[in-house]
N, C-alpha and C positions, 0 to 999 in steps of 0.2 A: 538263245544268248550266244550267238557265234563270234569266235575268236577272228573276226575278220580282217584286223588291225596288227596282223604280228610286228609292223617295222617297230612299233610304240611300247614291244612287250621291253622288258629285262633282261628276256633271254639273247635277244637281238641285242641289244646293247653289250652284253659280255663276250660275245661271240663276234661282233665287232673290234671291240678291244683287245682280243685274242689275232686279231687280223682274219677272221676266216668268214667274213661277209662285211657287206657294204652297211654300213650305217645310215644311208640313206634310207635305203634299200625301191622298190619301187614309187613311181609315184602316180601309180594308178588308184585309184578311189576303191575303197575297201567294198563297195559295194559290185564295182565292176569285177573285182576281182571275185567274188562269192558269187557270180552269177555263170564265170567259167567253171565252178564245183558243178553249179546244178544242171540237170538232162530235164526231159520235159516230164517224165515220171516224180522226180523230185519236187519241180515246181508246182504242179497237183498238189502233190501230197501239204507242201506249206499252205497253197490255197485252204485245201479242206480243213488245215488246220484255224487258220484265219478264222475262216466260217462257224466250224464250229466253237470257237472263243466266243465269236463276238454273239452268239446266238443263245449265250447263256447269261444273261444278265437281271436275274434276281436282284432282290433289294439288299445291296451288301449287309452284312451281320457286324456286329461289334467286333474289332479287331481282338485277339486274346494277346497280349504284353506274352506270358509265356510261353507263346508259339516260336516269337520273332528271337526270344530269348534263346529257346533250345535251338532253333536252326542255326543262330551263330555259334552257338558253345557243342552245334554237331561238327560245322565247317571246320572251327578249330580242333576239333579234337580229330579230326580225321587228316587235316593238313600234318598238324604236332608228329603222328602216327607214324606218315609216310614220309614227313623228314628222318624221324628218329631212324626210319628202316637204309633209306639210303647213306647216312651217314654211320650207322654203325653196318652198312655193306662195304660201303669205301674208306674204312679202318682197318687197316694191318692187323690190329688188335682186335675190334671187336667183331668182325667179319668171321671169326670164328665162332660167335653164337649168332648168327645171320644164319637163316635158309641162304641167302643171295652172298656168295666171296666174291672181293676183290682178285683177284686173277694177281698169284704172285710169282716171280723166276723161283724155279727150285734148285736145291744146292748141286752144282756139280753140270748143270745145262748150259749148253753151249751158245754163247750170245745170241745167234742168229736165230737160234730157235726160240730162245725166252722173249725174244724183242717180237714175235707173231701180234698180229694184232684181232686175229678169232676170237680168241678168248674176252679181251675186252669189249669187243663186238658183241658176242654173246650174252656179257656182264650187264651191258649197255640196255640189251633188249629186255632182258630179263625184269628190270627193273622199271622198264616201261611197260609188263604187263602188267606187273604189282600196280601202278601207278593208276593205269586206264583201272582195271577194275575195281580200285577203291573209290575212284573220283566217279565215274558212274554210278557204283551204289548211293553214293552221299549226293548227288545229284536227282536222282529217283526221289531216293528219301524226303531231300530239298521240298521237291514235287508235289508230294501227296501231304505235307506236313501244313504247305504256304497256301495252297490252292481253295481249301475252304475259308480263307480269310479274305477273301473279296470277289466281287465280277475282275477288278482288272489281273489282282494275282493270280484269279482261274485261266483265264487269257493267255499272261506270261507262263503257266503252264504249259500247258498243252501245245504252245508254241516251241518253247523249249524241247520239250519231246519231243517236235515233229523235226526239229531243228537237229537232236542227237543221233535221232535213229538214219536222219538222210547224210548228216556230214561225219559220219566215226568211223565206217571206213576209208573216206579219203584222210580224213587224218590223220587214223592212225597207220597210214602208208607213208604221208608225208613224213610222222615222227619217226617210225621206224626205219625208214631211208635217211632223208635229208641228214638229220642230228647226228647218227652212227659214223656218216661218212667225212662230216667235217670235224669231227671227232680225230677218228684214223687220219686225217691230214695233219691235226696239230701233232698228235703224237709220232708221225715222222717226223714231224719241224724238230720236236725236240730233241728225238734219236738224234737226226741226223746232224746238231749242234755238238751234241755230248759227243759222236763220234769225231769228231771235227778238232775237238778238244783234245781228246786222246791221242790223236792222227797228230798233232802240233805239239803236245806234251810227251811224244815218242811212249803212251804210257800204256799198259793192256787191257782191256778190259774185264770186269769181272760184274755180271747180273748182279750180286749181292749184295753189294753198296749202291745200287738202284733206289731205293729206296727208303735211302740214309736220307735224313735232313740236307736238304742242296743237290739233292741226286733227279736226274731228271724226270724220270719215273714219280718218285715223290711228288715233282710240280704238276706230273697229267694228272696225278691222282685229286691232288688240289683243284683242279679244272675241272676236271670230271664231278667232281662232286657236287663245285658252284651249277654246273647247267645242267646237271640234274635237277635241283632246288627251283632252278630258272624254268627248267620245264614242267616240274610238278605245278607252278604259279601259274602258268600259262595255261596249262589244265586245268586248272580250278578257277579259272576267271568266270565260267558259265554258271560255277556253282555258289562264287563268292556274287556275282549279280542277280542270283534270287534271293539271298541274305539281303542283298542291299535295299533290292527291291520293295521287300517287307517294311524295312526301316523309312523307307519311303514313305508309301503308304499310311503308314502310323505317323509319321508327321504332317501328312494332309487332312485326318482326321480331325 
């Protein structure tokens, strides 16, 4: 279940409206484009996967209603999870019972230094490690939970799997790069407005009304938070399309 499609995702659409990609974005066919991930070792590997799908086609068994049940009410309770984590990470407030803080200016730090952008850099990563490793488990899970309920869901298994294990290091290159860096761009945008402001209001600056209501910092944090959300959805698309898949299938029955 490859995310091959990101122009279509949400996250692209926010990040668009942020100004910090095209909305178009390519118009290459999402298959062209997954065929430049894969080397010839990869492409194997999906063959073998293929193969061994289609080579296991016993007489489907009765679907169980409670399978397809617990897979959705796993998806959602593990999506609930890892929202709940990133918005009480990018809380002022609740960031304090977070493993993962919000990166705040401390009292008495001199602008240039509070205004670094490592540490939300760091914040950034951090929270995409939380993310890949719970959306993985609940993927696995997915897997072994769906797979005895049909020939085809065994299929979209094992395909799946050959699909995670050959594209999750390029991806998580891509999210770990791409997302961090247009990140730190809007967050100059802002800086560079708020100082603009002060620079035209003859007025000084001080980090600690940074994250006042209207303070620019408070609106990365805003931002930061939405494509977060936008990127946890985006990672769970492989895992909300064996949910679906299930649903499927029980209505072809």
């Amino acid at each position: 279940m490859p995310r091959t499609d990101f122009n279509r995702s949400r996250l692209i659409h926010l990040l668009a409206g942020l100004s910090l990609v095209e909305a178009s974005g390519s118009r290459q066919f999402p298959a062209e484009r997954l065929g430049q991930w894969l080397g010839v070792a990869d492409a194997i590997t999906l063959h073998g996967a293929q193969s061994a799908g289609s080579a296991m086609v016993p007489a489907p068994p009765a679907l169980q209603p409670a399978a397809g049940v617990a897979a959705a009410d796993n998806y959602a309770r593990v999506r609930a999870a890892l929202v709940d984590l990133i918005t009480a990470s990018c809380s002022p407030v609740g960031s304090r019972g977070s493993r993962i803080r919000l990166p705040l200016p401390k009292p008495g730090v001199e602008p240039e230094i509070a205004a670094a952008y490592g540490p939300y850099r760091r914040f950034h990563l951090a929270l995409q490690t939380e993310m890949e490793a719970g959306v993985r488990a609940l993927r696995g899970s997915l897997r072994r939970a769906l797979a005895p309920a049909s020939a085809r869901l065994r299929r979209l298994a094992i395909l799946d799997e050959a699909l995670d294990r050959v594209l999750a290091a390029r991806e998580r290159q891509l999210l770990a790069t791409t997302l961090p860096a247009l990140l730190e761009k809007r967050f100059g945008q802002l800086l560079a407005a708020h100082r603009q402001r002060l620079n035209d209001d003859e007025q000084a600056d001080d980090p600690g009304l940074w994250m006042q209501p209207g303070g620019w910092l408070a609106t990365f944090r805003d931002e930061l938070q939405s494509v977060l959300i936008a990127e946890l959805d985006l990672r769970l698309q492989p895992a909300l399309g064996l949910v679906e898949a299930w649903h499927d299938e029980a209505g072809q029955r």
